[in-house]
C-alpha positions as CSV (number, residue, x, y, z in Angstrom):
1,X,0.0,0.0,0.0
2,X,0.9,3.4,-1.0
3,X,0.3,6.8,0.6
4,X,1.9,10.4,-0.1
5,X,2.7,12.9,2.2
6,X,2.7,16.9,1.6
7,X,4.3,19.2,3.7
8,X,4.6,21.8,1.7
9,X,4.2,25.4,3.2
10,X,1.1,27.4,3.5
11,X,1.4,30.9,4.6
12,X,-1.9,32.4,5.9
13,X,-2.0,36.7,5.1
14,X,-4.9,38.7,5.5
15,X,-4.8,42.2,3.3
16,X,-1.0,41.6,2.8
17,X,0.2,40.8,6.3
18,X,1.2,37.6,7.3
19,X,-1.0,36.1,10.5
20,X,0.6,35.4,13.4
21,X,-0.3,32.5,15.6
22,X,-2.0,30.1,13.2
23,X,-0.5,27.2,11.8
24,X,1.7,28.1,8.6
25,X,2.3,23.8,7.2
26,X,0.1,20.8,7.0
27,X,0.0,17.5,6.5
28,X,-2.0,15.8,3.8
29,X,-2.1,11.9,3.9
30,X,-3.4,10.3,0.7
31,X,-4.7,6.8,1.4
32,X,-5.3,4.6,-1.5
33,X,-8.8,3.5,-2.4
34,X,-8.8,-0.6,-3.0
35,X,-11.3,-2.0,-5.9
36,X,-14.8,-2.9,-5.1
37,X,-15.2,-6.5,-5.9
38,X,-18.2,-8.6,-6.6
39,X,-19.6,-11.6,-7.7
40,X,-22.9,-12.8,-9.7
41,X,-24.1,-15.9,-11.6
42,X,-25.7,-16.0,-14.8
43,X,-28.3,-17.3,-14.5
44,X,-28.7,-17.3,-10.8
45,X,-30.9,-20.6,-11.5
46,X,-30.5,-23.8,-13.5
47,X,-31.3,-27.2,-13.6
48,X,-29.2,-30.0,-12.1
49,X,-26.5,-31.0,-14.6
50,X,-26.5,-27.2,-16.3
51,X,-24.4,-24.7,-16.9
52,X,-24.1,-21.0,-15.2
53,X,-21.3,-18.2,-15.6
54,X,-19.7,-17.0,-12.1
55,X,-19.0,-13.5,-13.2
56,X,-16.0,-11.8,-10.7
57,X,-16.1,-8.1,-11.0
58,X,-13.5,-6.2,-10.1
59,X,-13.9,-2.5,-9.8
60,X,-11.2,0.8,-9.6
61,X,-13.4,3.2,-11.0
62,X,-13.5,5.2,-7.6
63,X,-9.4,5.2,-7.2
64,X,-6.9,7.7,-9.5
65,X,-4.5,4.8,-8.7
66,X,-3.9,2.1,-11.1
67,X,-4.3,-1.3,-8.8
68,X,-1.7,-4.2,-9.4
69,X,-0.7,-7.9,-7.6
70,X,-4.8,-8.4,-7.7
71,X,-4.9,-11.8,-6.6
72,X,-8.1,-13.7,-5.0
73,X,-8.8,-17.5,-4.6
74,X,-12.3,-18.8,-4.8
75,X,-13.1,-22.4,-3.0
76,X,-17.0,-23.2,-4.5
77,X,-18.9,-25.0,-1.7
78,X,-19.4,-28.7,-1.7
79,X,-21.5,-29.6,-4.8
80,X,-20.8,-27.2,-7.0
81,X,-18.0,-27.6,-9.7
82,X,-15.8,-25.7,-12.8
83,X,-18.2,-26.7,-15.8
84,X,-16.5,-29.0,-18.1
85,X,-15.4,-26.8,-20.4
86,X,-14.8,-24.4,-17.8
87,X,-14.7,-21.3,-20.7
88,X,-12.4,-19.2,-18.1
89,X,-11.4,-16.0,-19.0
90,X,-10.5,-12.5,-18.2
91,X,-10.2,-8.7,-19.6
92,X,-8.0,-8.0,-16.5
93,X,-4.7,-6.8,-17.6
94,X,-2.1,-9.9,-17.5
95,X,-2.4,-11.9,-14.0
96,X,-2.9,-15.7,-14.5
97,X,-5.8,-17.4,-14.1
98,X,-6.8,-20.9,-12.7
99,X,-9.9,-23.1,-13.2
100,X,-9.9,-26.9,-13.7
101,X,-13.1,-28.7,-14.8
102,X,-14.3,-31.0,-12.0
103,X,-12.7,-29.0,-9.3
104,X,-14.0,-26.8,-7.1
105,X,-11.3,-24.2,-6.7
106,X,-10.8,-20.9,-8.7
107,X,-7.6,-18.8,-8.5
108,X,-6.3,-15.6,-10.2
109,X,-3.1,-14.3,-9.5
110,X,-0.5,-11.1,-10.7
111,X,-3.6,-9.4,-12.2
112,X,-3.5,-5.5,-12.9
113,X,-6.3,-3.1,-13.9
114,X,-6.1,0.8,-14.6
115,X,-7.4,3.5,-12.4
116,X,-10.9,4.3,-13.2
117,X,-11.8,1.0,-14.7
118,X,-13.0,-2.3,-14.0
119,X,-12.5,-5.8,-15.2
120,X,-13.7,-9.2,-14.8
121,X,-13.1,-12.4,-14.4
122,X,-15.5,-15.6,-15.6
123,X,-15.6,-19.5,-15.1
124,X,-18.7,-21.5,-15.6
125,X,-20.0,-23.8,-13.2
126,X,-22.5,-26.8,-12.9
127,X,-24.2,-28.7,-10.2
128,X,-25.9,-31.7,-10.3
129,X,-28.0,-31.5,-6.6
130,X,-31.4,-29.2,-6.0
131,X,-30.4,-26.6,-3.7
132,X,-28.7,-23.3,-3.1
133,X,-25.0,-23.1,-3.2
134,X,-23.9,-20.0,-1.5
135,X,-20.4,-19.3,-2.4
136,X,-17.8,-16.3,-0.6
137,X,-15.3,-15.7,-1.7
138,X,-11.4,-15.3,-0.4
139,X,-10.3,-11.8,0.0
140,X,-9.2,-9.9,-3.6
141,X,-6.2,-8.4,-2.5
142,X,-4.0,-6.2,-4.4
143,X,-1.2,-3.1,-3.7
144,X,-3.8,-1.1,-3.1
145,X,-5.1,-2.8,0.1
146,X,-7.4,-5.2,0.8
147,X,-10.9,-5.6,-0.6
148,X,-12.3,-8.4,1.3
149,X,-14.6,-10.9,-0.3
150,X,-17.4,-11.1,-2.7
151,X,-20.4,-13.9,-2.3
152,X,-23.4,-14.8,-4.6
153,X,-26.3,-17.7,-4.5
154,X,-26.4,-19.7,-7.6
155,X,-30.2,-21.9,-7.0
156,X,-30.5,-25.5,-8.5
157,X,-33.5,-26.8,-9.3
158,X,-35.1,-30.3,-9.6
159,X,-35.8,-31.5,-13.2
160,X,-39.5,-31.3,-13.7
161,X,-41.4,-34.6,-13.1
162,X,-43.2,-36.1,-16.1
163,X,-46.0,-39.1,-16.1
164,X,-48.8,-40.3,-18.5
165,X,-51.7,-42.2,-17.5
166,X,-54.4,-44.0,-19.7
167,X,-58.3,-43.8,-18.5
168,X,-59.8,-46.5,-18.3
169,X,-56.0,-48.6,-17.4
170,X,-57.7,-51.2,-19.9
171,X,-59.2,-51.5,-23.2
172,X,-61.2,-53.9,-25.2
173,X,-60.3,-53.7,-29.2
174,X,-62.3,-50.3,-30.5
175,X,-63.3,-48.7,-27.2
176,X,-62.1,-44.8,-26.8
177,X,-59.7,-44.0,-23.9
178,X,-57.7,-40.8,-22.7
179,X,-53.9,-40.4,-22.2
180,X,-52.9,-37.9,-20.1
181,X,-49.5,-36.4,-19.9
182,X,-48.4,-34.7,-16.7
């Protein structure tokens, strides 16, 4: 982390003459203003067995301070795996990034992004199970401080249920009956 200090002199004059007794320097710390980072799925919901884009978004619109060493490591909670193919990615500038189908571990290392921008940082992801898979996040750190962690819900849903039924259950040769699908 970076901060700058100016002590450059101030003199304080009223019509021409100097006052006398206030302060004539201060001190101006500039603390550095870490990214925002958050997370989303898309979609938020899917069947079991398909497919949804964790979206990492990683923000330094709000700092005049370019932000380097970004670095974060995601551990998806039991159930939930990188999609095979995982279609990783990133617009970050350089960094590597780490995201093996079948495993449940994300990692993105030595990224940079400029001040004023924002990047992200995508995987897709697939769980077979019903339920909702919360997932936070490990801190995004970078030289610019930390950011702390980002957490979305991705919701799996059972398959719909499908049945047919005949009325009457039997038939004699050239009687009517009625299948119903449900």
């Amino acid at each position: 982390m970076s901060a700058g200090v100016n002590t450059s002199r101030i003199t304080t004059t009223v019509l021409g003459s100097p006052l006398i007794g206030f302060p004539a320097s201060d001190t101006l710390v500039v603390e550095p203003i870490p990214p925002a980072f958050s997370k989303s799925f898309s979609p938020d919901g899917i069947a079991g067995g398909g497919t949804s884009t964790l979206i990492f978004t990683i923000d330094n619109s709000s700092s005049q301070l370019d932000a380097t060493g970004i670095d974060f490591t995601d551990t998806l909670p039991a159930g939930l795996v990188i999609a095979n193919p995982p279609n990783a990615g990133t617009d970050c500038t350089g960094g590597t990034l780490t995201a093996v189908s079948g495993t449940a571990v994300i990692s993105y290392t030595g990224g940079a992004i400029a001040a004023g921008a924002s990047c992200t940082v995508i995987v897709n992801v697939t769980a077979g199970d019903p339920g909702a898979y919360l997932n936070t996040s490990g801190d995004l750190t970078s030289d610019l401080g930390n950011s702390g962690p980002a957490s979305a819900t991705l919701t799996v849903n059972p398959p719909p249920l499908f049945a047919k039924s005949f009325a009457p259950a039997s038939l004699n040769a050239g009687q009517v009956g009625t299948l119903t699908f449900t």
